[in-house]
C-alpha positions as CSV (number, residue, x, y, z in Angstrom):
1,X,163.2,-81.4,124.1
2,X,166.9,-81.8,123.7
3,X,169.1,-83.2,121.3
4,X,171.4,-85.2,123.8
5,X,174.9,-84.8,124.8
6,X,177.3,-82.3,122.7
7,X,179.3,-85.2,120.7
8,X,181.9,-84.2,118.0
9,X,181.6,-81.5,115.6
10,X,181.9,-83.5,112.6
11,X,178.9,-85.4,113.9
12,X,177.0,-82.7,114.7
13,X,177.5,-81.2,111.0
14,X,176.1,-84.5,109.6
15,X,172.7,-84.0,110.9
16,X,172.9,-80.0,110.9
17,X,171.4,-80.0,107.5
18,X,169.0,-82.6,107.7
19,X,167.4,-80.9,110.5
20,X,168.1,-77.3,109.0
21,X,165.6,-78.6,105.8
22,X,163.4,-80.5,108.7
23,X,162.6,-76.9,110.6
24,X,162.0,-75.1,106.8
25,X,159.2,-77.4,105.4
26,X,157.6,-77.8,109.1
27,X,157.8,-74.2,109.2
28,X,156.3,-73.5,105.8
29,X,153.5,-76.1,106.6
30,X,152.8,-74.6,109.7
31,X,152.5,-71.5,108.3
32,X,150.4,-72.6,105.0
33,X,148.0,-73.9,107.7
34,X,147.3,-71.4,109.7
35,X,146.9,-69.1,106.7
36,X,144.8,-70.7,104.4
37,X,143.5,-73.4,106.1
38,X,142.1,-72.1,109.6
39,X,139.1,-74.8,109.2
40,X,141.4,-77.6,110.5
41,X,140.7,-75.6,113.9
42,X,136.7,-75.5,113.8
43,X,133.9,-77.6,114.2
44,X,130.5,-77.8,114.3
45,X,127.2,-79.4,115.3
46,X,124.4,-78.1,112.8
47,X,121.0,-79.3,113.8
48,X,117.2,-79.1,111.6
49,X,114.2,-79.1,113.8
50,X,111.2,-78.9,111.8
51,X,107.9,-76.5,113.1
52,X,105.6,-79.1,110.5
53,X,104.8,-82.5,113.2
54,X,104.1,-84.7,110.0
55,X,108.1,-83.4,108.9
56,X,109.9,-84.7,111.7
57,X,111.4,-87.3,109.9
58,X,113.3,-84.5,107.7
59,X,114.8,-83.4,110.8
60,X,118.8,-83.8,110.3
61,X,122.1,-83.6,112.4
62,X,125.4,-82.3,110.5
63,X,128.2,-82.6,112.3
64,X,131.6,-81.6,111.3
65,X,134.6,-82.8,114.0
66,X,137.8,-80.7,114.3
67,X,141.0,-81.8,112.9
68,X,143.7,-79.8,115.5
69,X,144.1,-77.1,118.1
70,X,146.5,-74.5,117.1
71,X,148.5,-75.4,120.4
72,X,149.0,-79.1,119.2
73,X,150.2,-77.5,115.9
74,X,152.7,-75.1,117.5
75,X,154.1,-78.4,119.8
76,X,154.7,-79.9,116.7
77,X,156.6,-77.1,115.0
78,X,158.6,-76.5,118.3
79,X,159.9,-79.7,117.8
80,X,161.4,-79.5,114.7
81,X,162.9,-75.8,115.7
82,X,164.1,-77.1,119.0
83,X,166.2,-79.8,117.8
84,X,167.8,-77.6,114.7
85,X,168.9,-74.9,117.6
86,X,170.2,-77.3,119.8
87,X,172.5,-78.9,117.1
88,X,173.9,-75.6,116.1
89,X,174.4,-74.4,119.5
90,X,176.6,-77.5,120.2
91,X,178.3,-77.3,117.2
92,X,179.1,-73.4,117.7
93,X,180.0,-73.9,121.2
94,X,182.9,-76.5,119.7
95,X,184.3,-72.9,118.3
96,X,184.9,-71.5,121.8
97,X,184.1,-68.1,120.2
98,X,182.7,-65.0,122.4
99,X,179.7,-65.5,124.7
100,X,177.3,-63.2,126.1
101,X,173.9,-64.1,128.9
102,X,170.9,-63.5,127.1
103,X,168.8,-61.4,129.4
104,X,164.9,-60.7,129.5
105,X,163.3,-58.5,131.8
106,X,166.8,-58.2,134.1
107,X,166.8,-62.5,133.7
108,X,169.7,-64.3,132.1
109,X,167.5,-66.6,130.3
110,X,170.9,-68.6,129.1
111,X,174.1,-68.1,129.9
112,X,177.5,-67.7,127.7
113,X,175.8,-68.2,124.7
114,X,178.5,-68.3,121.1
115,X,178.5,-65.0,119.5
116,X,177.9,-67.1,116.1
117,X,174.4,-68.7,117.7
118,X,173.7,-65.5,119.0
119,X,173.8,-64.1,115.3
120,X,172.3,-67.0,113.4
121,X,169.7,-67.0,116.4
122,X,168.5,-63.6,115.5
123,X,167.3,-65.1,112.5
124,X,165.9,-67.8,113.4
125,X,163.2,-66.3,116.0
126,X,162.3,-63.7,112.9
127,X,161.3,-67.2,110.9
128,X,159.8,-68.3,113.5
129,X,157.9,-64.8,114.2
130,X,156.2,-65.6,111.1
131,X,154.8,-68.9,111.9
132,X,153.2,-66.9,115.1
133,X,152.2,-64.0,113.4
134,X,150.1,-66.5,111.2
135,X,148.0,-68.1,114.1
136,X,144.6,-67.8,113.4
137,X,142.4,-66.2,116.3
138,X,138.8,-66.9,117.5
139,X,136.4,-64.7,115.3
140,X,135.1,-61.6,117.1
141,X,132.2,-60.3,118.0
142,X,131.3,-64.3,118.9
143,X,131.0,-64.8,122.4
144,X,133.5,-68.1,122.9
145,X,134.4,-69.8,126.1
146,X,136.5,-73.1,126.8
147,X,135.3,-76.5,126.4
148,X,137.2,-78.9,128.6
149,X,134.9,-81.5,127.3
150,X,136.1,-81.4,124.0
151,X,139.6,-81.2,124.7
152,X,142.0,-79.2,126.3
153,X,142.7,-75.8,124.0
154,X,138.9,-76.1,122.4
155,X,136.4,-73.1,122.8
156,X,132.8,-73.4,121.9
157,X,130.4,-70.4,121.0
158,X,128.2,-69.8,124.3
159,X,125.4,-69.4,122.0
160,X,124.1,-71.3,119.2
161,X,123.2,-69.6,116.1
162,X,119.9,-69.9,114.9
163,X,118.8,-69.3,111.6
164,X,115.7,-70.7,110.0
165,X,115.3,-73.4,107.0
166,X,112.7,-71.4,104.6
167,X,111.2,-73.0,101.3
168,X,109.0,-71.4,98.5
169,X,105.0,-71.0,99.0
170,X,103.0,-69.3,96.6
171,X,100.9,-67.0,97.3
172,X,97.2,-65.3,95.3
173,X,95.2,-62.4,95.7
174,X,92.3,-61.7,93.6
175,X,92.0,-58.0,92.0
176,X,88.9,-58.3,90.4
177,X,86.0,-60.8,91.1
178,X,84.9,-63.1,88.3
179,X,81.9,-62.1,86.1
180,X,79.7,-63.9,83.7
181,X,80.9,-62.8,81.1
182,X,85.3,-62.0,82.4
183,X,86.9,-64.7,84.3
184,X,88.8,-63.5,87.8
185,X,91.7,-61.2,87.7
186,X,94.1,-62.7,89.8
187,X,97.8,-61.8,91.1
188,X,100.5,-64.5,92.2
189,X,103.7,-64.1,94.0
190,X,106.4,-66.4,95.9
191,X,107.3,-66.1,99.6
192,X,110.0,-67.5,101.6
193,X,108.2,-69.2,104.5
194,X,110.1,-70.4,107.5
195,X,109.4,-74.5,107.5
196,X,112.2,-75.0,110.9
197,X,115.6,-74.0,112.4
198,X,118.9,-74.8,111.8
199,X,120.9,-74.6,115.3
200,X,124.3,-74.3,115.1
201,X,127.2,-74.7,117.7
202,X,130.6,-73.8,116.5
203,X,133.9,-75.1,118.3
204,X,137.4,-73.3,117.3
205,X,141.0,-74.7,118.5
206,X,141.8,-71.6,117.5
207,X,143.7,-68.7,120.2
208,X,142.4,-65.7,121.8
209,X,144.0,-61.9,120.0
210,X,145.0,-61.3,123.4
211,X,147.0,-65.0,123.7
212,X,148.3,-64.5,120.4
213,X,149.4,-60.6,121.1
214,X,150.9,-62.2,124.2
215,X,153.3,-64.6,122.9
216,X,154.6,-62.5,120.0
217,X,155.1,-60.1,122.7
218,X,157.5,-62.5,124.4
219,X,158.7,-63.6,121.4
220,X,159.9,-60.2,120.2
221,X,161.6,-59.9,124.0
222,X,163.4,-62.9,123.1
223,X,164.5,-61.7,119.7
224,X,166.2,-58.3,121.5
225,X,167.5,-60.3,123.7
226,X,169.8,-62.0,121.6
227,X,170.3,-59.1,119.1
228,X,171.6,-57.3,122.6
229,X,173.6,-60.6,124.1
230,X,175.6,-60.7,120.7
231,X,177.0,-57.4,121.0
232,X,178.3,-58.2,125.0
233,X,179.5,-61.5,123.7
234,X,182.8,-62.2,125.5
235,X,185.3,-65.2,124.8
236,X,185.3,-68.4,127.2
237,X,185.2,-72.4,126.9
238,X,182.2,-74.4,125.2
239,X,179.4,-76.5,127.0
240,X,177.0,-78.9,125.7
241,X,173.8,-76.9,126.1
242,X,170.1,-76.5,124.8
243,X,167.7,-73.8,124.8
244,X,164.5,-74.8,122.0
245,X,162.5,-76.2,124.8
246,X,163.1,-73.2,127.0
247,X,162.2,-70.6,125.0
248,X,159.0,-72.3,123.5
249,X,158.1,-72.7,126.9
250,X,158.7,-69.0,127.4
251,X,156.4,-68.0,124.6
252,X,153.7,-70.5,125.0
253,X,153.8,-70.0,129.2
Protein backbone atom coordinates (compact mmCIF):
# COMPACT_ATOMS: atom_id res chain seq x y z
CA UNK A 1 0.00 0.00 0.00
CA UNK A 2 1.68 3.13 -1.01
CA UNK A 3 1.30 6.61 -0.54
CA UNK A 4 1.79 7.75 -4.32
CA UNK A 5 4.38 9.69 -5.96
CA UNK A 6 7.14 11.66 -3.80
CA UNK A 7 5.55 15.37 -4.30
CA UNK A 8 7.05 18.39 -2.40
CA UNK A 9 8.34 18.45 0.92
CA UNK A 10 6.13 21.09 2.19
CA UNK A 11 3.29 18.87 1.15
CA UNK A 12 4.48 15.94 2.47
CA UNK A 13 4.94 17.75 6.02
CA UNK A 14 1.23 18.65 5.91
CA UNK A 15 -0.03 15.27 6.21
CA UNK A 16 3.10 13.93 8.22
CA UNK A 17 1.38 14.60 11.39
CA UNK A 18 -1.99 13.66 10.66
CA UNK A 19 -0.86 10.30 9.80
CA UNK A 20 1.93 10.33 12.60
CA UNK A 21 -1.38 10.61 15.32
CA UNK A 22 -3.39 8.13 12.69
CA UNK A 23 -0.55 5.13 13.25
CA UNK A 24 -0.52 6.06 17.47
CA UNK A 25 -4.31 5.58 18.18
CA UNK A 26 -4.52 2.60 15.60
CA UNK A 27 -1.67 1.28 17.29
CA UNK A 28 -2.94 1.73 20.85
CA UNK A 29 -6.28 0.18 19.73
CA UNK A 30 -4.70 -2.57 18.21
CA UNK A 31 -2.88 -3.24 21.12
CA UNK A 32 -5.85 -2.64 23.74
CA UNK A 33 -7.51 -5.38 21.71
CA UNK A 34 -5.42 -7.96 21.63
CA UNK A 35 -4.74 -7.47 25.37
CA UNK A 36 -7.81 -7.24 27.00
CA UNK A 37 -10.16 -8.11 24.66
CA UNK A 38 -9.00 -11.60 22.99
CA UNK A 39 -12.94 -12.56 22.92
CA UNK A 40 -13.40 -10.45 19.68
CA UNK A 41 -11.39 -13.51 18.18
CA UNK A 42 -13.61 -16.57 19.60
CA UNK A 43 -16.74 -18.06 19.06
CA UNK A 44 -18.94 -20.62 19.96
CA UNK A 45 -21.78 -23.05 19.41
CA UNK A 46 -23.09 -24.28 22.95
CA UNK A 47 -25.65 -26.91 22.57
CA UNK A 48 -28.34 -28.67 25.65
CA UNK A 49 -29.43 -32.11 24.79
CA UNK A 50 -31.58 -33.33 27.42
CA UNK A 51 -31.39 -37.45 28.68
CA UNK A 52 -35.36 -36.77 30.12
CA UNK A 53 -37.70 -37.62 26.47
CA UNK A 54 -40.64 -35.50 28.11
CA UNK A 55 -37.70 -32.40 28.38
CA UNK A 56 -36.88 -32.06 24.98
CA UNK A 57 -38.47 -29.00 24.63
CA UNK A 58 -35.78 -27.39 27.13
CA UNK A 59 -33.25 -28.40 24.77
CA UNK A 60 -31.36 -24.99 23.77
CA UNK A 61 -28.67 -23.71 21.09
CA UNK A 62 -26.32 -20.65 22.26
CA UNK A 63 -24.45 -19.40 19.76
CA UNK A 64 -21.99 -16.78 20.03
CA UNK A 65 -20.46 -15.45 16.32
CA UNK A 66 -16.87 -14.05 16.23
CA UNK A 67 -16.21 -10.48 15.68
CA UNK A 68 -12.46 -10.65 13.79
CA UNK A 69 -9.39 -12.71 12.95
CA UNK A 70 -6.31 -11.38 14.35
CA UNK A 71 -5.00 -11.29 10.69
CA UNK A 72 -7.83 -8.90 9.52
CA UNK A 73 -6.80 -6.83 12.59
CA UNK A 74 -3.11 -6.67 11.82
CA UNK A 75 -4.17 -5.63 7.86
CA UNK A 76 -5.83 -2.98 9.32
CA UNK A 77 -3.03 -1.62 11.55
CA UNK A 78 -0.48 -2.18 8.63
CA UNK A 79 -2.32 0.33 6.96
CA UNK A 80 -2.09 3.04 9.10
CA UNK A 81 1.82 2.21 9.68
CA UNK A 82 2.49 1.82 6.00
CA UNK A 83 1.25 5.04 4.95
CA UNK A 84 3.00 7.08 8.00
CA UNK A 85 6.48 5.35 6.77
CA UNK A 86 6.05 6.01 3.30
CA UNK A 87 5.44 9.83 3.94
CA UNK A 88 8.50 10.18 5.98
CA UNK A 89 10.61 8.21 3.77
CA UNK A 90 9.70 10.65 0.90
CA UNK A 91 10.05 13.57 2.90
CA UNK A 92 13.67 12.39 4.23
CA UNK A 93 14.73 11.35 0.90
CA UNK A 94 14.00 15.32 -0.18
CA UNK A 95 17.16 15.76 2.39
CA UNK A 96 19.54 13.79 0.08
CA UNK A 97 21.27 12.80 3.40
CA UNK A 98 23.48 9.36 3.69
CA UNK A 99 21.98 6.00 2.54
CA UNK A 100 22.69 2.58 3.33
CA UNK A 101 20.79 -1.13 1.78
CA UNK A 102 19.03 -2.62 4.37
CA UNK A 103 20.01 -6.28 4.30
CA UNK A 104 18.31 -9.49 5.81
CA UNK A 105 19.65 -12.76 5.66
CA UNK A 106 22.58 -11.49 2.87
CA UNK A 107 19.14 -9.66 0.94
CA UNK A 108 19.02 -5.88 0.38
CA UNK A 109 15.47 -5.75 1.33
CA UNK A 110 15.65 -1.74 0.20
CA UNK A 111 18.05 0.01 -1.22
CA UNK A 112 19.70 3.60 -0.26
CA UNK A 113 17.62 4.15 2.39
CA UNK A 114 18.19 8.13 4.32
CA UNK A 115 20.18 7.76 7.35
CA UNK A 116 17.36 9.94 9.14
CA UNK A 117 14.56 7.03 8.14
CA UNK A 118 16.87 4.62 8.99
CA UNK A 119 17.08 6.22 12.62
CA UNK A 120 13.45 7.17 13.15
CA UNK A 121 12.75 3.61 11.49
CA UNK A 122 14.44 1.91 14.39
CA UNK A 123 11.77 3.13 16.35
CA UNK A 124 9.10 2.66 14.67
CA UNK A 125 9.41 -1.33 14.26
CA UNK A 126 10.06 -1.35 18.38
CA UNK A 127 6.30 0.35 18.46
CA UNK A 128 5.22 -1.75 16.25
CA UNK A 129 7.00 -4.92 18.07
CA UNK A 130 4.58 -4.18 20.72
CA UNK A 131 1.44 -4.46 18.88
CA UNK A 132 2.87 -8.11 17.79
CA UNK A 133 4.04 -9.09 20.95
CA UNK A 134 0.41 -8.50 22.09
CA UNK A 135 -1.31 -11.03 19.63
CA UNK A 136 -3.22 -13.38 21.40
CA UNK A 137 -2.50 -17.14 20.62
CA UNK A 138 -4.79 -20.22 20.46
CA UNK A 139 -5.11 -21.68 24.04
CA UNK A 140 -2.99 -24.86 24.63
CA UNK A 141 -3.47 -27.96 25.48
CA UNK A 142 -6.82 -27.61 23.03
CA UNK A 143 -6.42 -29.58 20.00
CA UNK A 144 -7.37 -26.74 17.13
CA UNK A 145 -7.27 -27.08 13.45
CA UNK A 146 -8.42 -24.71 10.52
CA UNK A 147 -11.87 -24.06 9.46
CA UNK A 148 -11.98 -22.89 5.81
CA UNK A 149 -15.71 -22.98 6.26
CA UNK A 150 -15.76 -20.27 8.63
CA UNK A 151 -13.38 -18.09 7.06
CA UNK A 152 -10.09 -17.93 6.08
CA UNK A 153 -7.67 -17.47 9.41
CA UNK A 154 -10.53 -19.38 11.74
CA UNK A 155 -9.57 -22.55 13.70
CA UNK A 156 -12.11 -24.64 15.44
CA UNK A 157 -11.51 -27.15 18.42
CA UNK A 158 -11.35 -30.75 16.84
CA UNK A 159 -13.35 -31.80 19.79
CA UNK A 160 -16.33 -30.55 21.36
CA UNK A 161 -16.35 -30.19 24.98
CA UNK A 162 -18.83 -31.89 26.88
CA UNK A 163 -19.86 -31.11 30.16
CA UNK A 164 -23.16 -32.13 31.67
CA UNK A 165 -26.26 -29.77 32.85
CA UNK A 166 -26.93 -31.15 36.54
CA UNK A 167 -29.87 -29.92 38.83
CA UNK A 168 -30.70 -30.67 42.66
CA UNK A 169 -32.56 -34.07 43.66
CA UNK A 170 -33.09 -34.93 47.09
CA UNK A 171 -32.34 -37.74 48.32
CA UNK A 172 -33.72 -40.10 51.99
CA UNK A 173 -32.54 -42.95 53.83
CA UNK A 174 -34.26 -44.14 56.75
CA UNK A 175 -31.97 -45.01 60.01
CA UNK A 176 -34.45 -46.36 62.13
CA UNK A 177 -37.85 -47.96 61.17
CA UNK A 178 -41.05 -46.36 62.51
CA UNK A 179 -42.62 -47.81 65.76
CA UNK A 180 -45.94 -47.48 67.48
CA UNK A 181 -45.10 -45.53 69.73
CA UNK A 182 -41.59 -43.27 67.73
CA UNK A 183 -42.16 -42.08 64.32
CA UNK A 184 -39.17 -43.02 61.53
CA UNK A 185 -35.82 -41.63 61.87
CA UNK A 186 -34.95 -40.42 58.65
CA UNK A 187 -31.79 -38.73 57.00
CA UNK A 188 -32.02 -36.22 53.89
CA UNK A 189 -29.32 -34.95 51.57
CA UNK A 190 -29.07 -33.08 48.06
CA UNK A 191 -27.27 -34.54 44.95
CA UNK A 192 -26.24 -33.01 41.86
CA UNK A 193 -27.82 -35.37 39.19
CA UNK A 194 -26.87 -35.12 35.57
CA UNK A 195 -30.37 -34.04 33.69
CA UNK A 196 -28.28 -33.53 29.84
CA UNK A 197 -25.16 -32.17 28.11
CA UNK A 198 -23.97 -29.15 27.15
CA UNK A 199 -21.73 -29.54 23.77
CA UNK A 200 -19.55 -27.05 23.04
CA UNK A 201 -17.48 -26.16 19.87
CA UNK A 202 -15.15 -23.23 20.28
CA UNK A 203 -13.79 -21.22 17.07
CA UNK A 204 -10.65 -18.72 17.73
CA UNK A 205 -9.25 -16.16 14.91
CA UNK A 206 -6.66 -16.22 17.04
CA UNK A 207 -2.65 -17.36 15.74
CA UNK A 208 -0.69 -20.28 16.49
CA UNK A 209 2.70 -19.59 19.38
CA UNK A 210 4.61 -20.90 16.66
CA UNK A 211 3.09 -18.19 13.88
CA UNK A 212 3.31 -15.66 16.34
CA UNK A 213 7.14 -16.65 17.46
CA UNK A 214 7.65 -16.54 13.69
CA UNK A 215 6.81 -13.20 12.75
CA UNK A 216 8.36 -11.43 15.73
CA UNK A 217 11.26 -13.35 14.65
CA UNK A 218 11.25 -11.55 11.30
CA UNK A 219 10.28 -8.68 12.71
CA UNK A 220 13.30 -8.35 15.05
CA UNK A 221 15.51 -9.30 11.62
CA UNK A 222 13.98 -6.32 10.27
CA UNK A 223 14.70 -4.08 13.29
CA UNK A 224 18.78 -5.12 13.10
CA UNK A 225 18.55 -4.57 9.86
CA UNK A 226 18.04 -1.04 9.89
CA UNK A 227 19.89 -0.37 13.26
CA UNK A 228 22.94 -1.98 10.99
CA UNK A 229 22.01 -0.13 7.48
CA UNK A 230 22.20 3.26 9.49
CA UNK A 231 25.58 2.92 10.57
CA UNK A 232 26.79 2.05 6.54
CA UNK A 233 24.62 4.90 5.52
CA UNK A 234 26.46 6.70 2.63
CA UNK A 235 25.48 10.11 0.84
CA UNK A 236 23.63 9.95 -2.66
CA UNK A 237 20.37 11.57 -4.52
CA UNK A 238 16.69 10.98 -3.24
CA UNK A 239 13.94 8.72 -4.87
CA UNK A 240 10.32 8.56 -4.37
CA UNK A 241 10.10 5.17 -2.66
CA UNK A 242 7.93 2.96 -0.25
CA UNK A 243 8.62 0.10 1.91
CA UNK A 244 5.27 -0.38 4.65
CA UNK A 245 3.77 -2.86 2.29
CA UNK A 246 7.00 -4.76 1.96
CA UNK A 247 7.94 -5.29 5.20
CA UNK A 248 4.37 -6.31 6.46
CA UNK A 249 4.51 -8.66 3.85
CA UNK A 250 7.72 -9.83 5.20
CA UNK A 251 6.46 -10.45 8.67
CA UNK A 252 3.05 -11.69 7.90
CA UNK A 253 4.59 -14.12 4.78
Amino acid sequence: MGTGKGGQLHELLAVEGDLKGEKDRVKEEAIKVFSSKAGLFMGHLKHLSMFDEGRKTEETDERQAMTDTVPSKLKYVSGAFQRFWDVRLQKESANQEARADVEVDGVALFKDLPVSFLLGMEEELKQLRKVYDAVPTLQAGIDWKRDEAEGKDVYVTTHPIIKNKTEKSVEHKVLVPATDRHPAQVREWTEDKPVGAYTTTNWSGMVTPVEKSAMLSKLDKVLRAFKKARQRANQQETKSIHVGEEIFKYING
